[in-house]
N, C-alpha and C positions, 0 to 999 in steps of 0.2 A: 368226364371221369377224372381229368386232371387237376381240375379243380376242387374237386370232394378231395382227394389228396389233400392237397395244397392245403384244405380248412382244418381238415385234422388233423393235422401235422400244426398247421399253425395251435391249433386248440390244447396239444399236446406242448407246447411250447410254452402255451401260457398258464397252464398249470406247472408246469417244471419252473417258473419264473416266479407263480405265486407261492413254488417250495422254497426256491433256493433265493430271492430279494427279498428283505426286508421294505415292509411297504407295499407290498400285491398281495390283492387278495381276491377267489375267486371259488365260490360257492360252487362247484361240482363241475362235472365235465361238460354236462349241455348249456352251461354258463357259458364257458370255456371254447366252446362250439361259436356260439350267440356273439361271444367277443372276436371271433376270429372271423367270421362275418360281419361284421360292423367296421374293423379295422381294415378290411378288403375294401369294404365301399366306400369309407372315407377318405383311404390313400386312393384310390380311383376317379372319387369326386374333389373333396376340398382339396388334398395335397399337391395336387398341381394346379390349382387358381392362387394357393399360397405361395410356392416355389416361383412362379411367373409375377408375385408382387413385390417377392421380396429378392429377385435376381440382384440389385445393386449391393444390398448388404450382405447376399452370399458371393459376390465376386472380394469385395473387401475383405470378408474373412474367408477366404479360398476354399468357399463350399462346408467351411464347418458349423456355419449356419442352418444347416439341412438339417444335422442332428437336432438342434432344438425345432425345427420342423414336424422331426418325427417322433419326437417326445412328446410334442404338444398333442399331435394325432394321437397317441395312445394314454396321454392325459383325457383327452374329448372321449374315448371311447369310457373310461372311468367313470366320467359324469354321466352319459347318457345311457349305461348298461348296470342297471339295480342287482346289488352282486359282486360287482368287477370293483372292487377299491382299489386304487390309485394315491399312494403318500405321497407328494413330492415331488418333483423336476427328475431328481437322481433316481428315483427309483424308473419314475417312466422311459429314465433316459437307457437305464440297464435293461428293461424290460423291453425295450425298440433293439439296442442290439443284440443282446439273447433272440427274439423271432428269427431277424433277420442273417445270424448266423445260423441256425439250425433250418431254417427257410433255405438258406448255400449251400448247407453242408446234404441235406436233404432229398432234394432236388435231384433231378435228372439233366445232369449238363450236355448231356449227347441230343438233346433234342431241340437245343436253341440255335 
């Protein structure tokens, strides 16, 4: 059940990201849905084989490396979700922090 949370919450998120950034765009809510699922499994799968390749160049730059990490994951979700447009670096980089503040702000902190 937490999970279903978790996706539409995120799905809501990325509609409010494809209102309010220039450069997202996102054809309807079960889009939106479809994107927030996709972005679950590829920070699940690829994001940490990436974070584990590229540990040396996020210790140099004290983890702010991870940002273009996670930019790039909701880059990949752009290209492989017909629908979901992605302009840009900046945009996806806005669109990474947008989720994952509203993903914080969101959330049930009493139960971690």
């Amino acid at each position: 059940m937490r999970l279903l949370i978790k996706l539409i919450i995120g799905a809501f998120a990325v509609i409010l990201g494809a209102y309010l950034i220039p450069g997202i765009e996102v054809s309807g809510f079960l889009n939106a849905l479809i994107v927030a699922v996709i972005l679950a499994l590829i920070n699940a799968i690829i994001r940490p084989i990436l974070v584990f390749f590229t540990i040396p160049i996020t210790i140099i730059t004290f983890g702010l490396f991870l940002l273009v990490i996670n930019a790039a994951m909701v880059k990949l979700a752009g290209i492989l979700i017909p629908g979901f447009v992605v302009n840009g670096f900046w945009a996806a980089l806005l669109l990474s922090f947008l989720l994952s503040f509203i993903n914080w702000l969101l959330t049930d902190k009493s139960n971690r």
